[in-house]
C-alpha positions in Angstrom: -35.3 -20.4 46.6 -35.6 -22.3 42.8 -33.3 -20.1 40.5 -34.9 -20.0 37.0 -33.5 -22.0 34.6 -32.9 -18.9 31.9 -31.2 -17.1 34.5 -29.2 -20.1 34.9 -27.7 -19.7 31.6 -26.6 -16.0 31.8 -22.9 -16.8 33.5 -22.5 -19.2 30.1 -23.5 -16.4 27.6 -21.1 -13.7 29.3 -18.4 -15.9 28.5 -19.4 -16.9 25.7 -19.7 -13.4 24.4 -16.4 -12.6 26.3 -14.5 -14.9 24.1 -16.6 -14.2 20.7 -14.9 -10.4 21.3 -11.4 -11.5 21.7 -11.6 -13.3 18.1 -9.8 -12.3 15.1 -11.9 -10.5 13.5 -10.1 -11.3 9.8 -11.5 -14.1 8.0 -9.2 -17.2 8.3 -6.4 -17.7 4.9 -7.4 -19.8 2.1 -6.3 -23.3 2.6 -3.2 -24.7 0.9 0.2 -25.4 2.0 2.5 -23.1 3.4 5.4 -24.8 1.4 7.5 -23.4 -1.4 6.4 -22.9 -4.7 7.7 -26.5 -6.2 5.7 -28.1 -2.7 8.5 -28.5 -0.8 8.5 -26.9 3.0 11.5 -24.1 2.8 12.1 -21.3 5.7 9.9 -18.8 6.5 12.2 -15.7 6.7 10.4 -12.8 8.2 11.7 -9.2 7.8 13.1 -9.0 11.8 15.3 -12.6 10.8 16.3 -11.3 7.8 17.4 -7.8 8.3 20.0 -7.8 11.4 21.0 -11.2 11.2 23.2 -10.6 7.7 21.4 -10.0 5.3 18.2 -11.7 3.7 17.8 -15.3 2.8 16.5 -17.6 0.2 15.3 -21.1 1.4 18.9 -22.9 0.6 19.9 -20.5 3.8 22.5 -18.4 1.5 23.1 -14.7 3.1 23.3 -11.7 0.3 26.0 -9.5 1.7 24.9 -6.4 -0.3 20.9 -6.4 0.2 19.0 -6.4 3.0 15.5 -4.9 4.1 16.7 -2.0 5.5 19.0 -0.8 2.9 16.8 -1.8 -0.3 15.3 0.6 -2.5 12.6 -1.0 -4.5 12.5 1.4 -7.3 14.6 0.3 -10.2 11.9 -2.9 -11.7 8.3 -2.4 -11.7 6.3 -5.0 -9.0 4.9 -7.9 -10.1 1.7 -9.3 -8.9 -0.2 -12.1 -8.5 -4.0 -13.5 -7.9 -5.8 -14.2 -5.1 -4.5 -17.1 -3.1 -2.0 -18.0 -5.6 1.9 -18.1 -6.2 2.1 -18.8 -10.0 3.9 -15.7 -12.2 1.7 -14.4 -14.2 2.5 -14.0 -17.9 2.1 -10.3 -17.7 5.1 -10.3 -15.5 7.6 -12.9 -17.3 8.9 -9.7 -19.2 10.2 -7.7 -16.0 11.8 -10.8 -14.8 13.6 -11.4 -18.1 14.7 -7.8 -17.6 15.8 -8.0 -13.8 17.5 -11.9 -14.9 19.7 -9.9 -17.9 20.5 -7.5 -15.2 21.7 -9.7 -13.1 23.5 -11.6 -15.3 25.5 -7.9 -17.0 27.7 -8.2 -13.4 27.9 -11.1 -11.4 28.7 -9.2 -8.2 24.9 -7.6 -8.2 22.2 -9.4 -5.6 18.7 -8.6 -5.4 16.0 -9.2 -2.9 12.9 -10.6 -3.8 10.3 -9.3 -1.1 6.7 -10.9 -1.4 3.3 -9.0 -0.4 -0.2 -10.4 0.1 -3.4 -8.3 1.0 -5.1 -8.1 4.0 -7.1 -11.3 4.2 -6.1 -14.0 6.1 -4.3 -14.8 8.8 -1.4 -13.3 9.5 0.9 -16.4 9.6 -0.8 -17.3 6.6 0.4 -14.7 4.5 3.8 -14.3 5.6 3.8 -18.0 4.2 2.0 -16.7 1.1 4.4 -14.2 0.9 7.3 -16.5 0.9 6.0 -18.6 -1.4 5.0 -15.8 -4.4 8.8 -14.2 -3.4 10.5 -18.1 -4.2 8.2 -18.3 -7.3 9.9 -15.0 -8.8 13.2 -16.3 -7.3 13.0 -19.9 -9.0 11.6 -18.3 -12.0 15.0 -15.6 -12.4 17.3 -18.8 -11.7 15.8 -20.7 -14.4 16.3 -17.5 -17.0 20.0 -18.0 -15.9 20.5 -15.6 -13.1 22.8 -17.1 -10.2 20.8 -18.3 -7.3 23.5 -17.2 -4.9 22.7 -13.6 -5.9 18.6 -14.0 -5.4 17.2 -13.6 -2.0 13.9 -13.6 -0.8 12.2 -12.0 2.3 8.5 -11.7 3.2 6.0 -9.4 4.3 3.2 -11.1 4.1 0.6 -8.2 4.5 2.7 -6.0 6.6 3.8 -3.1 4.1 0.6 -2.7 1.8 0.8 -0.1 -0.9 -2.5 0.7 -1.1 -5.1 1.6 1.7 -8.9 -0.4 1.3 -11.3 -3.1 1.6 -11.9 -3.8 -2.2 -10.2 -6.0 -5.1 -8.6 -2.4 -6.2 -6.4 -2.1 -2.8 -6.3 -6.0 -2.5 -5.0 -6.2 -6.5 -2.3 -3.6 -5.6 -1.1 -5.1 -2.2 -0.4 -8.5 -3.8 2.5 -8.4 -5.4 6.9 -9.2 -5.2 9.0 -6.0 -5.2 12.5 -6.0 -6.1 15.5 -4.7 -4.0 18.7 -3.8 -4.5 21.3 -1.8 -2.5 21.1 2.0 -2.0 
């Protein structure tokens, strides 16, 4: 008996169609390197590496002893946030860092933890990178105003802790952004 050639073809679509629905579903990240902000390659410190290992990190490896992800409260400097697919502070934002570097600077003993955020597009891996890189822009950019860089740490969350629920360039706007930590 001749099997017909369409029928042939059926075990190849099933799989076919098996594999299409195990995809990911998001769109792949924009391109662009998953380095620090200056283009250099730095750690990648996720919330789990940061929190019980001693506190969070920046990418010179230094461990803050007061702040971490668990004990941060994110309420004493406004977010800053940044466009899509990009790092670079906006000049909007160069104000509230002046005021968190000052702050800094008043007491030498006070550390703060840079957290970065992206939105929900892209990979995952992707923006955990992203978010490293916007949190060592904000970092970089309160050393150069003259805070100490053993007292700036950075952690991200790449789109893990999003502020605000949607699938528009309202929710997205809102979600990508650095927050700013200091101990309870």
């Amino acid at each position: 008996m001749k099997i017909p050639s369409s029928l042939k073809l059926l075990p190849i679509l099933f799989f076919a169609f098996l594999l299409a629905g195990c995809a990911d579903k998001r769109p792949p990240g924009p391109t662009g390197d998953a380095g620090n902000i200056d283009g250099t390659t730095g750690d990648v410190v996720s919330p789990e590496d940061a929190g019980t290992a001693g506190g969070a990190s920046h990418p010179e490896g230094h461990r803050l002893t007061a702040v971490t992800p668990e004990n941060a409260t994110y309420d004493k400097f406004a977010a800053i946030h940044f466009d899509y697919d990009s790092a670079t502070i906006r000049s909007e934002d160069r104000k509230t860092l002046e005021d968190i570097a000052a702050w800094l600077k008043e007491d030498g003993s006070r550390q703060i933890l840079v957290a970065g955020h992206c939105d929900k597009r892209g990979t995952l891996e992707y923006n955990r990178a992203l978010g490293q890189r916007r949190a060592s822009a904000a970092r970089d950019y309160l050393i150069k105003l003259g805070a100490n860089a053993n007292n700036v740490g950075t952690v991200s969350f790449g789109e893990e802790k999003p502020i605000a629920q949607g699938n528009d360039e309202s929710a997205y706007s809102q979600n990508r952004r650095d927050e700013f930590g200091v101990s309870k």
